[in-house]
C-alpha positions in Angstrom: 19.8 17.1 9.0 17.2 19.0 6.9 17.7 18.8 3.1 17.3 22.7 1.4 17.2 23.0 -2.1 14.5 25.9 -2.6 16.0 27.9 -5.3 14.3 28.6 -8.8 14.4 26.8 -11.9 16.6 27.7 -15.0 14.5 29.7 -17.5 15.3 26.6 -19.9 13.4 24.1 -17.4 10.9 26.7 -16.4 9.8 27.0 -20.1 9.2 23.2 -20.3 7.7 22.9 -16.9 5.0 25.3 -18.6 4.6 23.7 -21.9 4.5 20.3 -20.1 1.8 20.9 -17.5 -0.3 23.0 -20.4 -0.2 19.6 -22.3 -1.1 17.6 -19.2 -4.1 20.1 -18.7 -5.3 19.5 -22.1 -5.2 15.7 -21.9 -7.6 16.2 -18.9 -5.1 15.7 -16.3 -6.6 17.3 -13.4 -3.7 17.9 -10.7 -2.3 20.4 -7.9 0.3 23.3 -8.3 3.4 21.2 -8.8 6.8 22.9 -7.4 9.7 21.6 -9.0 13.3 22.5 -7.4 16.2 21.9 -9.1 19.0 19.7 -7.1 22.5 17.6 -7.3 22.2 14.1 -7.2 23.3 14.1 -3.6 20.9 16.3 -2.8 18.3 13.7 -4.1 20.0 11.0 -2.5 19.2 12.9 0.7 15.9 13.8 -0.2 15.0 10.0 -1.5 16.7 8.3 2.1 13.9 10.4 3.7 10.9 9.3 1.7 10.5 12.2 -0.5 10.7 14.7 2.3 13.4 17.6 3.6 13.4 16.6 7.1 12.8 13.5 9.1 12.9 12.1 12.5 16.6 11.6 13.2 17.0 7.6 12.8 20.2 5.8 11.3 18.1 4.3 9.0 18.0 7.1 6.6 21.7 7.8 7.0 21.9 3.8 5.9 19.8 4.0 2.6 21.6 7.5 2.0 24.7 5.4 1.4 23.2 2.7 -0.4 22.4 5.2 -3.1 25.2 7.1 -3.6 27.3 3.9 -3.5 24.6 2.6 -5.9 25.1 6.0 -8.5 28.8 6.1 -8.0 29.5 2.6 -9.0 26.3 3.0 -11.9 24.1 0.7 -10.3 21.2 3.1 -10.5 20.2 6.6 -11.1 17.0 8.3 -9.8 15.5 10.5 -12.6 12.8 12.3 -10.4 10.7 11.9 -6.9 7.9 13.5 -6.3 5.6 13.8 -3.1 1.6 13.8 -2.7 1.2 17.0 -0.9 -0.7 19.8 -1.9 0.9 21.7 -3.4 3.0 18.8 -5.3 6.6 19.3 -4.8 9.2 17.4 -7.2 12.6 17.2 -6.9 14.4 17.2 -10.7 18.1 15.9 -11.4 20.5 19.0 -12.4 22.7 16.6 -13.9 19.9 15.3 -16.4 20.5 16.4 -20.1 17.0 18.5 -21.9 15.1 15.4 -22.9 15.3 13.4 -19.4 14.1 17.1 -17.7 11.1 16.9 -20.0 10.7 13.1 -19.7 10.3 13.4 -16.2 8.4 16.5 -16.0 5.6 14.8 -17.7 6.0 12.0 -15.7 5.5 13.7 -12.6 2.3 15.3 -13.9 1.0 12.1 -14.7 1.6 11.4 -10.7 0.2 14.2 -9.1 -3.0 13.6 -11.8 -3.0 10.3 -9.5 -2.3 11.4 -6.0 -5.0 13.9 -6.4 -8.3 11.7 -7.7 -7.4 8.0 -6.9 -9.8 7.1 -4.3 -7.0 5.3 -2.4 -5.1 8.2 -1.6 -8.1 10.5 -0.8 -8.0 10.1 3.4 -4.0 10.9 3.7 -2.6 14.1 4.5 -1.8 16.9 1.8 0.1 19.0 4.3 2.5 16.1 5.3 5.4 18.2 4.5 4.9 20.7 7.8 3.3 17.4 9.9 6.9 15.8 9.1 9.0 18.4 9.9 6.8 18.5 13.2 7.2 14.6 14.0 11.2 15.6 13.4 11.3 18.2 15.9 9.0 16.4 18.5 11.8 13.0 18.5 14.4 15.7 18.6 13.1 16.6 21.9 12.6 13.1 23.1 16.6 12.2 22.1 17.6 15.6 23.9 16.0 14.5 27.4 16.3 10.8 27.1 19.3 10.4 25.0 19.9 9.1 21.2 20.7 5.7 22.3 17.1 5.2 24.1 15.1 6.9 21.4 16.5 5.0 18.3 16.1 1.5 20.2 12.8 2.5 20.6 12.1 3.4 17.2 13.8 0.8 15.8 11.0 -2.0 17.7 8.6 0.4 16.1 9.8 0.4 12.7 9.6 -3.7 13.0 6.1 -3.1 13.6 4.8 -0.3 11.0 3.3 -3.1 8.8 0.9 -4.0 11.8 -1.5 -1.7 10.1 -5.2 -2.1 8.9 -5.0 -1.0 5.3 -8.9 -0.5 4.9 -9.2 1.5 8.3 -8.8 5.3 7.0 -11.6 4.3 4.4 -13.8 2.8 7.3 -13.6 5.7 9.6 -14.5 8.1 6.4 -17.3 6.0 5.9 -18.6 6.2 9.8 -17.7 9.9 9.9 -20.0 10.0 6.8 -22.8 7.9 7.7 -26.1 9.3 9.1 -26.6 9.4 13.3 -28.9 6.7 14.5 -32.8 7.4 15.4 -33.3 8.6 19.0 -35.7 6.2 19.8 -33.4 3.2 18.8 -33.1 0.9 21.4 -29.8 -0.4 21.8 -30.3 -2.5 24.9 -32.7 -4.5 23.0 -31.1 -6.9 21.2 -34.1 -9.2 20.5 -35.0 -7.6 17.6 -31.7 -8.1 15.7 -32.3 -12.1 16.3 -36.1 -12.2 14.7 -36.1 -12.2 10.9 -39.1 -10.6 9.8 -42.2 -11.9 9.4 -46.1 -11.3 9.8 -47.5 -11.9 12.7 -49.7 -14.6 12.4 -46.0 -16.5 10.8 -43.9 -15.1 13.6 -44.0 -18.2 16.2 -43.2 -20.1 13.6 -40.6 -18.3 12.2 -39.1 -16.9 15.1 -39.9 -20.0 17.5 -40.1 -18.2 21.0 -37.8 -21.4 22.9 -34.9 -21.1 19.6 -35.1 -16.8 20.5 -34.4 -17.6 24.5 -31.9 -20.0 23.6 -29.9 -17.8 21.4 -30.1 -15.1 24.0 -29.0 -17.5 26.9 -26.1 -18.2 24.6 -25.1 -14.7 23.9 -25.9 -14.2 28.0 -22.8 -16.9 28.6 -20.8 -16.2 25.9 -20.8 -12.5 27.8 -20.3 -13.4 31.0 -17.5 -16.0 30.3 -15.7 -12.7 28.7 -16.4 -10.6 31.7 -15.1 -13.5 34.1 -11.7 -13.8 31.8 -12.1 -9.8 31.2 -10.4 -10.5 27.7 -10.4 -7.9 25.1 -10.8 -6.5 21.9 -14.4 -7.9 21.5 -13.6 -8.3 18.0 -9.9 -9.1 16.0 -8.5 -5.9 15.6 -5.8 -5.8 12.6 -4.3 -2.6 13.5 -2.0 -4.0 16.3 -0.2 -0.4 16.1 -3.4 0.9 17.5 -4.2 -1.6 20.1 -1.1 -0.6 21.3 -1.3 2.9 21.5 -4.6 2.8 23.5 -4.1 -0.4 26.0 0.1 -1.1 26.1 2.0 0.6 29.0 3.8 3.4 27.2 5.7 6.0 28.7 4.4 9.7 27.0 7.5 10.1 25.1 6.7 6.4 23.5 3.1 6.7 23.0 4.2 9.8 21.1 6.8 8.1 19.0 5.1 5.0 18.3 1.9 7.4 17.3 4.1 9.2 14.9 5.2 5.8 13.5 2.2 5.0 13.1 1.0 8.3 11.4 3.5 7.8 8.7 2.5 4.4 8.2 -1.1 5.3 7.2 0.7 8.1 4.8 2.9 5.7 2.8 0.3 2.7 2.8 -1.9 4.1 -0.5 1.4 4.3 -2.2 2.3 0.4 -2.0 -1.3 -0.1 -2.6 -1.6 1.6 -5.8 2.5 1.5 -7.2 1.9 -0.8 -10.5 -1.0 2.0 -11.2 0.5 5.0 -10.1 3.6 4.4 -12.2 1.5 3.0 -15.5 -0.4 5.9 -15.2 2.6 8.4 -14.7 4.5 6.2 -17.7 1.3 6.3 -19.8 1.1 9.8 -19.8 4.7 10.4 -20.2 4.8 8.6 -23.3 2.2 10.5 -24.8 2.7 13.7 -24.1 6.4 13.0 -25.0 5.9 11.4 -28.6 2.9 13.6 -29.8 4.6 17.1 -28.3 7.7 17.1 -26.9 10.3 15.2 -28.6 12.5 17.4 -31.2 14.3 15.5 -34.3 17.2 15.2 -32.3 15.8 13.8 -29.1 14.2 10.8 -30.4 16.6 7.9 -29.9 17.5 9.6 -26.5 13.8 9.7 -25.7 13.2 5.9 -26.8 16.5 4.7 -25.1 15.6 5.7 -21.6 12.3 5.3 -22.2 12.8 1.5 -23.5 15.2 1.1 -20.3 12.2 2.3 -17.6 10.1 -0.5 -19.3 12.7 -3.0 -19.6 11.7 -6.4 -17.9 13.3 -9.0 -15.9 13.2 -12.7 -15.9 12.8 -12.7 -11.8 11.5 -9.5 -11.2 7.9 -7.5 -11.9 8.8 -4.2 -13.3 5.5 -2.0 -12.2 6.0 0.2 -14.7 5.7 -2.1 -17.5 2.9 -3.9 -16.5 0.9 -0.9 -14.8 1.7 0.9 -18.7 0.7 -2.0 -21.1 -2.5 -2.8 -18.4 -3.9 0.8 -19.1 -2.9 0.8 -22.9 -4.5 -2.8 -22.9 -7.6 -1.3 -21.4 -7.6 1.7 -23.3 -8.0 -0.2 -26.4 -10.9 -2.8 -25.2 -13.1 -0.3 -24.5 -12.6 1.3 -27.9 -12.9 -1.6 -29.3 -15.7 -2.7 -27.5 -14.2 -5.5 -26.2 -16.1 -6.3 -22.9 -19.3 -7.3 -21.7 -21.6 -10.0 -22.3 -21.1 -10.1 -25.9 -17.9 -10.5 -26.1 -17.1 -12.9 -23.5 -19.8 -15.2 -25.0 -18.0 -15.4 -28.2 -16.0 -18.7 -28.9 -14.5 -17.8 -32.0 -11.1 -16.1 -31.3 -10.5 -15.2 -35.1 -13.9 -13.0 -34.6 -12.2 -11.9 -30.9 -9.2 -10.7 -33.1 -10.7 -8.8 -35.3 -13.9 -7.4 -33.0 -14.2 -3.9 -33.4 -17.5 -1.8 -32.6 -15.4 1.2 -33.2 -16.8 2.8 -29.3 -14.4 4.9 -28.3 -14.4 4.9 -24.7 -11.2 3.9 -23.9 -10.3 6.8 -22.9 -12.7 7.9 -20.6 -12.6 4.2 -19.3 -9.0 4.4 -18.0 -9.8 7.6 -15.8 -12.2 5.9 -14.6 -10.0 2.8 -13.8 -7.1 6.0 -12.4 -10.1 6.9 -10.1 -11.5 3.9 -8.6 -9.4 1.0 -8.3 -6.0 -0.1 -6.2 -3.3 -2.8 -7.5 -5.2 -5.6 -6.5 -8.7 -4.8 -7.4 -6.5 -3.4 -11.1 -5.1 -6.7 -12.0 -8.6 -8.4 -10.7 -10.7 -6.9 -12.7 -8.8 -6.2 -16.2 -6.2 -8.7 -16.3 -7.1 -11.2 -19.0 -5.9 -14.0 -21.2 -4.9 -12.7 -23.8 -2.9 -10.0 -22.3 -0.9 -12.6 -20.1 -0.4 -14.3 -23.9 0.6 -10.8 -25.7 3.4 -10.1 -22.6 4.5 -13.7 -22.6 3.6 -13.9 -18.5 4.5 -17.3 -16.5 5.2 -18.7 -13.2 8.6 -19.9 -12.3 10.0 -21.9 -9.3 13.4 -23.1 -8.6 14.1 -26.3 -9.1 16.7 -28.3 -6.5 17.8 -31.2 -9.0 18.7 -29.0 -11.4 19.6 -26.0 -9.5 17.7 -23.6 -12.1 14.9 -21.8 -12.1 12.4 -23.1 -14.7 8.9 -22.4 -15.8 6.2 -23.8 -13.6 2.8 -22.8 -15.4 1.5 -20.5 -18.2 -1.8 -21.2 -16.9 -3.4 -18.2 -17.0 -5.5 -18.2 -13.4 -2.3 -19.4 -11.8 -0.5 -16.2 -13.2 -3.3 -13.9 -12.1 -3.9 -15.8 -8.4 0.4 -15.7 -7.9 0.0 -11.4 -8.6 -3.2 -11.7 -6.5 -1.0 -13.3 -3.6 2.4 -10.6 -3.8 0.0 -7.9 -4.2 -2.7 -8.2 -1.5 -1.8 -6.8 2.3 1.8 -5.8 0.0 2.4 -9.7 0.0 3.2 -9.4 3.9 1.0 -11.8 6.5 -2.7 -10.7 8.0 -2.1 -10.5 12.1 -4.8 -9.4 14.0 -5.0 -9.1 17.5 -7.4 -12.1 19.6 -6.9 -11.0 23.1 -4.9 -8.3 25.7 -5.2 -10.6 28.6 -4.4 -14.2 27.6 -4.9 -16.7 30.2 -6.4 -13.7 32.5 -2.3 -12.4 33.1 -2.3 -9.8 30.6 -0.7 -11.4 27.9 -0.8 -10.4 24.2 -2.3 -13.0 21.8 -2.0 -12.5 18.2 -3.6 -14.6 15.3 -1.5 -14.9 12.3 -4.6 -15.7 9.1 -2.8 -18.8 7.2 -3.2 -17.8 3.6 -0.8 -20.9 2.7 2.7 -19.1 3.4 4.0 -19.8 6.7 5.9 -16.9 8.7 9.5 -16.8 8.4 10.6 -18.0 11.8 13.4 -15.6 12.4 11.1 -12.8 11.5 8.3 -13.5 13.5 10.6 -14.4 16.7 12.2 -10.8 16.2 9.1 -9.5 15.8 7.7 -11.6 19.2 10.6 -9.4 20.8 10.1 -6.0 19.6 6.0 -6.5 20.5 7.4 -7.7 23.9 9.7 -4.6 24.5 6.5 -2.4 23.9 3.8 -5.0 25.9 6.1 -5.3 28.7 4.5 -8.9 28.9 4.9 -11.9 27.0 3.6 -12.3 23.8 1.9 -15.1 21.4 0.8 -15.4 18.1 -0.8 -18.6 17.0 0.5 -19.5 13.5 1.3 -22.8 11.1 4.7 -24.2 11.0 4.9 -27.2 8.8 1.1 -27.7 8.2 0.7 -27.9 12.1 -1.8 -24.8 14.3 1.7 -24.1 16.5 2.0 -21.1 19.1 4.9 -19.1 18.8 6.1 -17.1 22.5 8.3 -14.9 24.0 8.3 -14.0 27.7 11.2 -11.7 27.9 13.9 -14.1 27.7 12.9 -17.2 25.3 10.9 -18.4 22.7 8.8 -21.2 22.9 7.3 -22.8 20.2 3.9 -25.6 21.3 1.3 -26.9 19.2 -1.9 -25.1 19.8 -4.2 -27.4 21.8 
């Protein structure tokens, strides 16, 4: 059911929300009008199940996650402090139950996130008014379960759901780009193809370089290779790695499916930028709370309060990345290289770490560097570009693996590529496998073929055969996707009934 919570803030917390976002403005935080509302924790708890949002699609998923965190909060597992959602306007949900220092904790926080939602480049395609296209998706699946029944609906978007990963993460970015890029000349011929063979050349050079008998072979070539696809009337021409897609336009949907597994889909492409960009997002968010909060807004009486909850938010694990921590100490980290001056040329071709230690040119750009960094970059391309050395030294970073003699976990490597390849690896594509689509009519019967990219992690078998069924229920054919199990090119199938598992041949 639909979460309302509009009422207006306390005068207390309405005099904080102004001092706070007047301190955010003068830091340079450039962001949209932020609504905070005022709710109980299981008000949140609602809110939170449904992604940030009032109203949802009816699913028992939410009512699932709903439970998880009030069982979490009434046993003290956890607590949520604050959400807030990238729309335009901003709208942030605040705990009633926190006490005066948590409200303004979290108020700056949330600045410091909808400073991010509004210029990272990542998050620049999605949908500010996802709050009304929500509440529509709701109402549309409401129709669908009143005509068709709860029971159909929910199975169907539960093989959905299975499949919302099956995304291209670059595509918005790629459409902007075409929608931006200049029409081609009129008198561009597109038939001929010749010309995109020849490299250029003058013209007494041009047999030579463009040998007319290599130029006829290539196009007898690409004259086969064309009618051997015609004949076997496979498709996509090329891999296409948004399998959600190539469902939507080629797999036989009813209306009321199409619609839902569009919708699916649709919120898909809304949440990706936020697992793309979450160590960020929540440095930058924790960066600016904690200055805003120790140079403004912290009274006498406030400061252990302050620096406990604060200390807890950054606390670390031995088995788990904490995004805040990182994402924090990385901008911090940057922000004091590039006063320093420590980058470029220069300094990288210095040997002598004493003179690294103690290298200061006194530039002062840090600052303007890390809004730059808030502007440009994702996770990945983050810890790519400014993760160094002697960071990984200062924050003690390793690798661990479990060890089966001893039955601990141990450390592995300190090695400092191996850390920054291992963040590489959980952070690219979320740490979930590349599939693309090959072909929508294997063996010429219609068959889905999908081609899993081996990175070096194999697909867990019991996920990919329940995924096999879920793409089946939606291809109403069977299915393959050619994979490795146990260093060997295998083909994993479903027809309907059973799984099959061959090596490829």
């Amino acid at each position: 059911m639909p979460v309302s919570t509009h009422r207006p803030l306390p005068s207390n917390i309405a005099a904080i929300q102004c001092e706070m976002e007047a301190h955010a403005a003068n830091y340079g935080l450039d962001f949209y009008d932020t609504i905070f509302e005022f709710v109980s924790y299981e008000e949140l708890s609602m809110i939170a199940a449904y992604g940030g949002f009032p109203t949802r699609y009816p699913h028992w998923r939410f009512g699932a996650q709903y439970d998880e965190l009030m069982k979490g909060y009434t046993y003290g597992l956890q607590k949520i402090y604050e959400m807030v959602i990238n729309t335009d306007p901003c709208y942030a949900y605040l705990l009633s139950c926190n006490s005066i220092t948590d409200q303004k904790l979290v108020i700056a926080h949330v600045y410091g996130h909808c400073d991010f939602f509004k210029n990272n480049a990542w998050f620049s395609p999605t949908n500010r008014k996802m709050l009304d296209q929500m509440a529509n998706h709701a109402s549309r699946v409401k129709r669908y379960v009143d005509r068709y029944g709860s029971e159909t609906v929910e199975q169907f978007i539960d093989a959905c759901l299975s499949l919302e990963d099956l995304i291209d993460s670059h595509l918005p970015h790629v459409k902007k780009q075409q929608e931006e890029a200049p029409p081609k000349p009129d008198n561009e011929d597109e038939d001929s193809q010749e010309s995109t063979r020849k490299f250029p050349s003058k013209g007494y050079m041009d047999p030579y370089i463009n040998p007319p008998d290599v130029l006829q072979a290539e196009a007898d070539e690409e004259r086969k290779t064309q009618e051997n696809k015609e004949k076997s009337r496979s498709f996509p021409d090329t891999p296409q790695r948004d399998v959600l897609l190539f469902l939507l336009e080629h797999a036989p949907l009813k209306s009321w499916q199409h619609d839902v597994l569009s919708i699916i889909r649709n919120e898909a492409y809304y949440f990706l930028p936020q697992g793309q960009t979450k160590i960020m997002n929540e440095g930058w968010a924790s960066y600016w709370h904690s200055k805003i909060m120790t140079s403004h807004g912290l009274t006498d009486a406030e400061v252990i309060e302050y620096a406990d909850h604060h200390s807890g938010t950054m606390a670390t694990s031995r088995n788990r990345l904490n995004p805040y921590k990182l994402g924090i100490e990385l901008f911090k980290d940057i922000e004091r290289r590039w006063d320093q001056g420590k980058f470029g040329p220069e300094y990288e071709a210095c040997d002598d770490m004493h003179d690294k230690a103690k290298w200061d040119q006194k530039l002062g750009k840090g600052r303007e560097k890390i809004f730059e960094v808030r502007r440009v970059h994702n996770d990945v391309t983050f810890i790519d570009n400014f993760l160094t050395p002697e960071f990984c030294i200062e924050q003690n970073f390793f690798q661990y693996r479990y060890n089966e003699d001893t039955n601990y976990y141990e450390i592995a490597d300190r090695e400092f590529n191996t850390i920054k390849q291992q963040l590489l690896n959980n952070l690219t594509n979320h740490g979930r496998p590349f599939i693309h689509v090959l072909d929508g009519n294997y063996r010429n019967r219609g068959e889905l073929y999908l081609f899993h990219r081996f990175q070096g992690t194999e697909l867990k078998q019991d996920y990919a055969e329940d995924t096999l069924v879920n793409l089946e229920k939606l291809w109403s054919r069977p299915v393959h996707i050619e994979t490795v199990v146990d260093e060997t090119p295998t083909v994993l199938s479903f027809d309907g009934s059973e799984h099959e598992s061959n090596p490829k041949s």
